[in-house]
ZADO-311677 format. One line per 4 residues: their letters; for each residue x, y, z of C-alpha. Coordinates in nm, 2 decimals, m for minus. Example, Ala and Ser with C-alpha at 12.3 -4.5 7.8 and 13.67 -1.06 7.14 Angstrom:
# ZADO-311677
as = 1.23,m0.45,0.78  1.37,m0.11,0.71 $
This chain:
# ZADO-311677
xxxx = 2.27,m7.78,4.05  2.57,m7.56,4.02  2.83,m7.79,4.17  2.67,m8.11,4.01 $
xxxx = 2.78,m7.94,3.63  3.11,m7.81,3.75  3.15,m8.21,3.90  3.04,m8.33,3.58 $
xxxx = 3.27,m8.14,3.35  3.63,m8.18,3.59  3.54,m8.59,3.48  3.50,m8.51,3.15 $
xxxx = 3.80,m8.30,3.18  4.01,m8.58,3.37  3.94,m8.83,3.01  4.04,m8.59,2.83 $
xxxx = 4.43,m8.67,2.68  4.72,m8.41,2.84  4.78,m8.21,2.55  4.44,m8.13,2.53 $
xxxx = 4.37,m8.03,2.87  4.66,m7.77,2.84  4.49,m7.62,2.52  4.16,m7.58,2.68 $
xxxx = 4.32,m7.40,3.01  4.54,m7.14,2.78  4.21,m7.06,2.58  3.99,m7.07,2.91 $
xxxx = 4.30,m6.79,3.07  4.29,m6.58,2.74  3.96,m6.53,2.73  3.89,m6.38,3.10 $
xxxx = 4.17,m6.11,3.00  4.00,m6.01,2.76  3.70,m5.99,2.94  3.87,m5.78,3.25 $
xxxx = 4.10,m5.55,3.09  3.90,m5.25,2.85  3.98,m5.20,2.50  4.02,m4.80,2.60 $
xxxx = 3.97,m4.55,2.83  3.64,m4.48,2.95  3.56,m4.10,2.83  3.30,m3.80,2.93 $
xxxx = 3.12,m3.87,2.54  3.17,m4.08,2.27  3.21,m3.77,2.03  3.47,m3.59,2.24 $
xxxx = 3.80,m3.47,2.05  4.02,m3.50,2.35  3.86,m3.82,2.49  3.91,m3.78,2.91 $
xxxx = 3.88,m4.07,3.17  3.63,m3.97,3.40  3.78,m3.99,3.76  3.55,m4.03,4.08 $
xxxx = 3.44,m3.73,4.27  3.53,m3.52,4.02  3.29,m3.20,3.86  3.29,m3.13,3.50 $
xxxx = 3.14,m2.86,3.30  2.89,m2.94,3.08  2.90,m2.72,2.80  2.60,m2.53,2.66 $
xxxx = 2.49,m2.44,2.30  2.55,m2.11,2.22  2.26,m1.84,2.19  2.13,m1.77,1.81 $
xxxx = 2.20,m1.39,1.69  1.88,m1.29,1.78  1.91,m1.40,2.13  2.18,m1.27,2.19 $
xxxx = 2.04,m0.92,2.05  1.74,m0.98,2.25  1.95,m1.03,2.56  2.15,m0.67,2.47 $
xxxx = 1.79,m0.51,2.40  1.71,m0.60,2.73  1.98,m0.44,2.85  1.88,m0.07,2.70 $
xxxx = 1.68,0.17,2.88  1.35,0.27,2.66  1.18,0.58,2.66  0.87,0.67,2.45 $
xxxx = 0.78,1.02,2.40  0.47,1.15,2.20  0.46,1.39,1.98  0.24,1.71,2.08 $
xxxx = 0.10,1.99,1.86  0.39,2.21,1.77  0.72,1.94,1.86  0.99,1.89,1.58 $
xxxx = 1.30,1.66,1.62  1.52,1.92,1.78  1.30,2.02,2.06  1.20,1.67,2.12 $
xxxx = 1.60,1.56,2.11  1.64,1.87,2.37  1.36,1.78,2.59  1.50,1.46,2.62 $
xxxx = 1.83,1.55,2.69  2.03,1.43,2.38  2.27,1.66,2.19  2.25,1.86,1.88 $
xxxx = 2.52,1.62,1.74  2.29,1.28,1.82  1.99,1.46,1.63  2.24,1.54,1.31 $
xxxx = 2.35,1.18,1.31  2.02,1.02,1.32  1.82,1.25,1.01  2.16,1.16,0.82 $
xxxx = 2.13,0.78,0.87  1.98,0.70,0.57  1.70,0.81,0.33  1.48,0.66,0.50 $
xxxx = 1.50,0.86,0.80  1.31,1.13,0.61  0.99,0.96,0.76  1.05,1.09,1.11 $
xxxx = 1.02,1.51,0.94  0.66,1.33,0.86  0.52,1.26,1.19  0.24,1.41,1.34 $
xxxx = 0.10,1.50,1.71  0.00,1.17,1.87  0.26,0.93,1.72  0.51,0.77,1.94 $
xxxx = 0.86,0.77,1.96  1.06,0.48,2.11  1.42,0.55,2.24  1.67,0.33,2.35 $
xxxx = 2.01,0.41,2.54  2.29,0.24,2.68  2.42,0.25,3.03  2.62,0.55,2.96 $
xxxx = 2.26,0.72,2.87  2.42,0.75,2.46  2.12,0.67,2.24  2.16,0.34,2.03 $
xxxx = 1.82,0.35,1.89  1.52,0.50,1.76  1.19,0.31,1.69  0.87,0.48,1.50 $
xxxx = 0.62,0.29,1.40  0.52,0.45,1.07  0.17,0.26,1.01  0.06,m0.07,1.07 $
xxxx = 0.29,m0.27,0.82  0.60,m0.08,0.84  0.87,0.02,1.14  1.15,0.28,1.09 $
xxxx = 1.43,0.16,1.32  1.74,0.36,1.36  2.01,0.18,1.52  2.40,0.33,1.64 $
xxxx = 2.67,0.13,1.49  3.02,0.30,1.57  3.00,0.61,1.56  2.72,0.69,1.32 $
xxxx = 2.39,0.55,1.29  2.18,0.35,1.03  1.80,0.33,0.93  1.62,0.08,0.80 $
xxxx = 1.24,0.03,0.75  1.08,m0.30,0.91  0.76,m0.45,0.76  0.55,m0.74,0.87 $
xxxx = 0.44,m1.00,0.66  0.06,m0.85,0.46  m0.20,m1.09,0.42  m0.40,m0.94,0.09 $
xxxx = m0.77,m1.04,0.05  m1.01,m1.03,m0.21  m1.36,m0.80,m0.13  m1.69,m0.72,m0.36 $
xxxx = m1.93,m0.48,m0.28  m2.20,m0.36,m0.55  m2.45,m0.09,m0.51  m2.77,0.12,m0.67 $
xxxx = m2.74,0.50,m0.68  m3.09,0.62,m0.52  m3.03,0.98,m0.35  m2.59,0.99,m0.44 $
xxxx = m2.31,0.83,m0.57  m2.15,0.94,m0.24  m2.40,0.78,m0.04  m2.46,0.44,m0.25 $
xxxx = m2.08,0.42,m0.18  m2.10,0.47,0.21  m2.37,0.27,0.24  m2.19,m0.02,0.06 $
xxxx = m1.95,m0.01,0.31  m1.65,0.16,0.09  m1.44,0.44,0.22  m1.44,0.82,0.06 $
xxxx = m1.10,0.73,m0.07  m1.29,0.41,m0.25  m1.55,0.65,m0.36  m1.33,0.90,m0.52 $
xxxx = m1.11,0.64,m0.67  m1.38,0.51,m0.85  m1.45,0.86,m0.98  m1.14,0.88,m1.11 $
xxxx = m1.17,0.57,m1.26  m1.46,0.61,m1.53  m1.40,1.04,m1.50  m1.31,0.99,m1.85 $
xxxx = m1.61,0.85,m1.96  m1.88,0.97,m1.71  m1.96,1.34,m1.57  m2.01,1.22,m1.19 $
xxxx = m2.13,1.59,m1.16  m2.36,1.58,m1.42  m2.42,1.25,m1.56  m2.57,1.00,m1.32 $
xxxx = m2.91,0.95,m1.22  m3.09,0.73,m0.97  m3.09,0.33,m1.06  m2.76,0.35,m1.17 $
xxxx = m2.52,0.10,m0.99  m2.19,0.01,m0.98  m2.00,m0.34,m0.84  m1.64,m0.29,m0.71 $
xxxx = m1.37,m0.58,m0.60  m1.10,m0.44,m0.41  m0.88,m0.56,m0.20  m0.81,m0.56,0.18 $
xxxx = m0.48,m0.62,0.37  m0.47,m0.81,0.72  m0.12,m0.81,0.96  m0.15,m1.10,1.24 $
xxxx = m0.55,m1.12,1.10  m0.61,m0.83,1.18  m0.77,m0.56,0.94  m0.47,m0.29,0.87 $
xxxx = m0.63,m0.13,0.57  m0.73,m0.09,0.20  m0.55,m0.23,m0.12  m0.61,m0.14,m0.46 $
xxxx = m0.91,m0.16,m0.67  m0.87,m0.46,m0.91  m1.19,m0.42,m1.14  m1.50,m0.25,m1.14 $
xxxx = m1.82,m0.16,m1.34  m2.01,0.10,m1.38  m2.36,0.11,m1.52  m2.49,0.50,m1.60 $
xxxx = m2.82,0.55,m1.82  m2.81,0.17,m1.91  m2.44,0.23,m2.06  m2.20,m0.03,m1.92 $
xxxx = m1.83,0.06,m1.86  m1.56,m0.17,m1.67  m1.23,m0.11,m1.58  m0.91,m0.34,m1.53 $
xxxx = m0.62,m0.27,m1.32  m0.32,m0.34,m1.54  0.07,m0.41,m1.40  0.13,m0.11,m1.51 $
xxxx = m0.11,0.10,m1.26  m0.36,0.19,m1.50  m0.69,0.08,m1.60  m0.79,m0.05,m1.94 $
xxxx = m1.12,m0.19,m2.07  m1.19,m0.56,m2.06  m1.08,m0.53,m2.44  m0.75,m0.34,m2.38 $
xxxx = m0.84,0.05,m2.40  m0.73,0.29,m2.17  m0.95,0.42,m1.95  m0.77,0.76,m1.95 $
xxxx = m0.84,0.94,m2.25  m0.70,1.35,m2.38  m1.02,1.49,m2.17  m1.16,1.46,m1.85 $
xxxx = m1.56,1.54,m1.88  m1.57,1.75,m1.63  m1.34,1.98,m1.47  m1.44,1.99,m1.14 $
xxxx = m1.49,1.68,m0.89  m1.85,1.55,m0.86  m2.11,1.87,m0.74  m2.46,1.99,m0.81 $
xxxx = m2.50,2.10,m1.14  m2.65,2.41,m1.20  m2.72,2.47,m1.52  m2.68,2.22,m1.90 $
xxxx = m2.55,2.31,m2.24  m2.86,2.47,m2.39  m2.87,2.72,m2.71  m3.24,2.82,m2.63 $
xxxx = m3.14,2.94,m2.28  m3.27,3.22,m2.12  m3.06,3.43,m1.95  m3.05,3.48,m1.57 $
xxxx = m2.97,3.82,m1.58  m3.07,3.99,m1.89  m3.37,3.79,m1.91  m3.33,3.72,m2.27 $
xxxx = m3.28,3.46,m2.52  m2.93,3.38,m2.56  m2.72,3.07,m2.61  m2.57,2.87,m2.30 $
xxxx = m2.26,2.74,m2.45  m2.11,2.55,m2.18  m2.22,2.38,m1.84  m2.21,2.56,m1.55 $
xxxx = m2.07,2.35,m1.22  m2.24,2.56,m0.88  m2.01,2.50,m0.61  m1.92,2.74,m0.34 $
xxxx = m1.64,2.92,m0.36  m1.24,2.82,m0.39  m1.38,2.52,m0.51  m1.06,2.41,m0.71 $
xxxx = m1.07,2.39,m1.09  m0.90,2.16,m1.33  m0.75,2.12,m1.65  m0.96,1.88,m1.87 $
xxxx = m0.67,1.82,m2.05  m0.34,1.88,m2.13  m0.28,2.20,m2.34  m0.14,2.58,m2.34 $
xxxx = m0.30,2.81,m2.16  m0.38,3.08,m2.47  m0.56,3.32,m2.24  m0.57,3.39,m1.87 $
xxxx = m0.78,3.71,m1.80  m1.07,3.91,m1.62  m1.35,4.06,m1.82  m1.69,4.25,m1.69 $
xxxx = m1.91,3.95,m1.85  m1.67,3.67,m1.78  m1.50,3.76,m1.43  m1.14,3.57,m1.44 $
xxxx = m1.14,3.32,m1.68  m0.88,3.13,m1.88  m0.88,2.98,m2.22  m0.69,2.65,m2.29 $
xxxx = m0.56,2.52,m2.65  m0.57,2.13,m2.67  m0.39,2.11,m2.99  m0.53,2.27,m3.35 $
xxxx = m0.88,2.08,m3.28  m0.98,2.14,m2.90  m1.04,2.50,m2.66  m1.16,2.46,m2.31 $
xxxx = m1.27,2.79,m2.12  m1.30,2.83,m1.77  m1.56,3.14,m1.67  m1.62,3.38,m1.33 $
xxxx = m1.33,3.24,m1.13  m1.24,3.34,m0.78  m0.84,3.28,m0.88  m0.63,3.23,m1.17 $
xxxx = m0.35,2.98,m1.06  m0.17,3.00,m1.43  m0.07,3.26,m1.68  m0.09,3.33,m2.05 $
xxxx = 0.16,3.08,m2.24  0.20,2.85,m1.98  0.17,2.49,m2.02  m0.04,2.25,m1.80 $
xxxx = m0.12,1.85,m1.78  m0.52,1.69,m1.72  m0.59,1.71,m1.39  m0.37,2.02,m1.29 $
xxxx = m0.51,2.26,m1.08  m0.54,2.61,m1.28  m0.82,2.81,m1.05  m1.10,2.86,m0.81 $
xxxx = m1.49,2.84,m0.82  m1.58,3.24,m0.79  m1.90,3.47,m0.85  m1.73,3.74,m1.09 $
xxxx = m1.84,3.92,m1.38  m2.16,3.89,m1.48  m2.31,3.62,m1.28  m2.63,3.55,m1.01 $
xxxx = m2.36,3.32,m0.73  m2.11,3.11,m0.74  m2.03,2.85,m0.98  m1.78,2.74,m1.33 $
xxxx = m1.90,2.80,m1.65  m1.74,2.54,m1.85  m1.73,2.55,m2.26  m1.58,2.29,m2.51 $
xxxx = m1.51,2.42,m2.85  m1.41,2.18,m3.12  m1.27,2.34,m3.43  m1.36,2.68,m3.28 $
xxxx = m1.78,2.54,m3.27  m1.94,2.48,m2.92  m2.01,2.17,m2.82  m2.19,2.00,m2.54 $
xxxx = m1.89,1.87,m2.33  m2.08,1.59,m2.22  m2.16,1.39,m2.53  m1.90,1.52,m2.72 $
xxxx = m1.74,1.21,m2.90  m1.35,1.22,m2.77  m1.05,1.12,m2.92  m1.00,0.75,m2.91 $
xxxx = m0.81,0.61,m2.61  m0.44,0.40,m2.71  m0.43,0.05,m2.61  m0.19,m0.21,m2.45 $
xxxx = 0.04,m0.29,m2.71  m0.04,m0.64,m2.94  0.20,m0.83,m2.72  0.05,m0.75,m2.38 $
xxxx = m0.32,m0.78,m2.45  m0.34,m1.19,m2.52  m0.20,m1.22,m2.13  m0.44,m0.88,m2.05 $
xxxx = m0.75,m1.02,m2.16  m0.74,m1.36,m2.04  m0.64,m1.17,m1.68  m0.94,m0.95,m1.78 $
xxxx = m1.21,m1.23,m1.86  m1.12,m1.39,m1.52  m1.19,m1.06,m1.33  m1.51,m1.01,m1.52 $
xxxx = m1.65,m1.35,m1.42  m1.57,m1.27,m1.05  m1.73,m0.91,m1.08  m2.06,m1.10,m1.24 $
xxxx = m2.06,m1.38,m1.04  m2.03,m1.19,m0.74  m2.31,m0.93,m0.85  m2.53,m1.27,m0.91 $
xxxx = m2.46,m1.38,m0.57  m2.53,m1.10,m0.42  m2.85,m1.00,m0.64  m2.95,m1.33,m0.53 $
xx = m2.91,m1.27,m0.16  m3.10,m0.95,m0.12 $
């Protein structure tokens, strides 16, 4: 078939005039030159600076990406040798440095690495130490694992070192958990699944408003959303509370976690008002206010001004408010005991204390410790008799109306209360759901 064509076009060739058959063979020629001889030289890539003609038999190196920063710190990690050491009872960072053969100098260098380094005077018997040092045994760093979100790593660069803290990412979740008060508040919270921390939070929360020592009686309830924080989903720990209500003797009060820290009713009122009502965290409450009282010891008639707290002894004792301390003394009827001026209006007095932890004249804030739970002067065992005067009369220091709390100011409490109305949906939607379920 081949030789039949190529017969066929040599006769149409041959017809073909002379000057045309010459033009035909110079294209024809032109054309297989073209078609033999490359453009350029054949290279190792196509995106090569320094284009190279790749020659038979010969080997060329491939090159390779270079490693990423952390590889290549990875790869020198691996090259350390690690230690860990853990802490017993009665270790501090120079014996440890000494037991593990690094100098005096090395110690000084790493507790002055930064502020944060202050973390490692805080450890305790049980937590582990991670050491890494170089071939020539120098350390070039120190790993403590602080808690489960954060990592003090101390690392040698030159001739000093420098600390930084490390924390993995925190995945924060929403939790409720409602309860009834039947035998404790203590108990309604552990049984609700909250921790003691929880429970004395909440305390804390409505102290202002409600005597946990005195106040609350069975069928009260309380709901609580709180949050909890997860690392790799795993369950690392407790956030803050974010709302919660409490519901004592069929009075409602809910509290709001503002930006700020601190709680505020749904309407923009500070939970924290000038007084705490009571002094002492939650106990068994001996005795009320009662004018008709009679008396333990005496056996007669005579006016219980106050509320005694019975706790045992050392129990502490706290300011109910902020004040000047106008009296701090020891009697034969009152034991120790210390008088407090709130202001002109308000006196608070603190009876048959075991110890007196301020003086006449001094100053102290709500909250502060200022003594101990104690049995002296004239008294049948251990307990804080606890008065509230207002403009020098007696009054029961449980119903006695406070000063009013402040409030968010008028240009935070439009974005305050809408926050506040979506919280309260989710405590009462929540509380329905779970109502619903039981």
């Amino acid at each position: 078939m081949t030789s039949k064509v190529v017969t066929r076009f040599k006769q149409l060739l041959s017809q073909l005039p002379h000057s045309h058959r010459v033009l035909i063979s110079a294209i024809s020629a032109t054309l297989c030159l073209l078609l033999i001889i490359p453009s350029e030289p054949a290279t190792a890539s196509k995106n090569s600076q320094s284009p190279e003609q790749l020659m038979p038999g010969k080997r060329y190196q491939l090159e390779l990406a270079v490693k990423s920063d952390s590889a290549s710190q990875e790869q020198a990690e691996n090259n350390f040798n690690w230690q860990s050491y853990k802490i017993k009872p009665g270790d501090n960072l120079a014996r440890i440095f000494d037991k593990l053969g690094f100098t005096a100098q090395q110690l000084y260098r790493v507790t002055e690495s930064g502020s944060e380094a202050q973390l490692l005077k805080k450890v305790h018997p049980g937590d582990i130490l991670r050491l890494a040092t170089d071939g020539k045994g120098e350390l070039v760093q120190l790993v403590h694992e602080v808690n489960d979100i954060e990592t003090l790593i101390i690392t040698r660069q030159n001739d000093s070192f420098v600390a930084e803290i490390e924390k993995r990412d925190v995945e924060t979740r929403t939790e409720f958990t409602h309860a009834v008060i039947d035998s404790s508040f203590w108990n309604a919270g552990i049984n609700a699944g909250i921790t003691d921390n929880q429970i004395m939070r909440i305390a804390d929360i409505f102290g202002w408003d409600i005597d946990f020592a005195l106040d609350l009686r069975k069928g009260d309830e309380f709901s609580v959303l709180y949050e909890t924080e997860y690392v790799d989903g795993e369950f690392v720990g407790y956030g803050k509370i974010l709302a919660a209500e409490f519901v004592n003797r069929g009075d409602k009060f809910q509290a709001i976690l503002h930006d700020n820290g601190s709680y505020y009713t749904p309407n923009g009122r500070a939970m924290r008002k000038t007084f705490l009502r009571s002094p002492v965290k939650f106990t068994y409450v001996s005795s009320n206010f009662n004018p008709n009282r009679l008396h333990p010891v005496t056996g007669r008639v005579r006016p219980h001004n106050g509320t005694d707290y019975a706790a045992s002894t050392g129990t502490p004792v706290m300011s109910a408010g902020d004040g000047k301390v106008v009296e701090a003394g020891y009697s034969s009827l009152n034991g120790n005991y210390i008088f407090i001026q709130h202001g002109e209006t308000y006196v608070t007095k603190y009876l048959h204390l075991s110890r007196k932890h301020v003086r006449t004249g001094e100053r102290v804030k709500q909250g502060q410790l200022i003594g101990r739970v104690g049995a002296t002067g004239r008294v049948t065992g251990a307990h804080l008799h606890y008065e509230f005067l207002v403009n020098g009369r007696h009054r029961n220091p449980r119903t006695v109306e406070l000063p009013k709390a402040k409030s968010l100011s008028e240009s935070q409490l439009p974005a305050f209360r809408q926050h506040a109305d979506q919280l309260v949906a989710v405590l009462n939607d929540n509380k329905r759901i779970f109502l619903a379920m039981r």
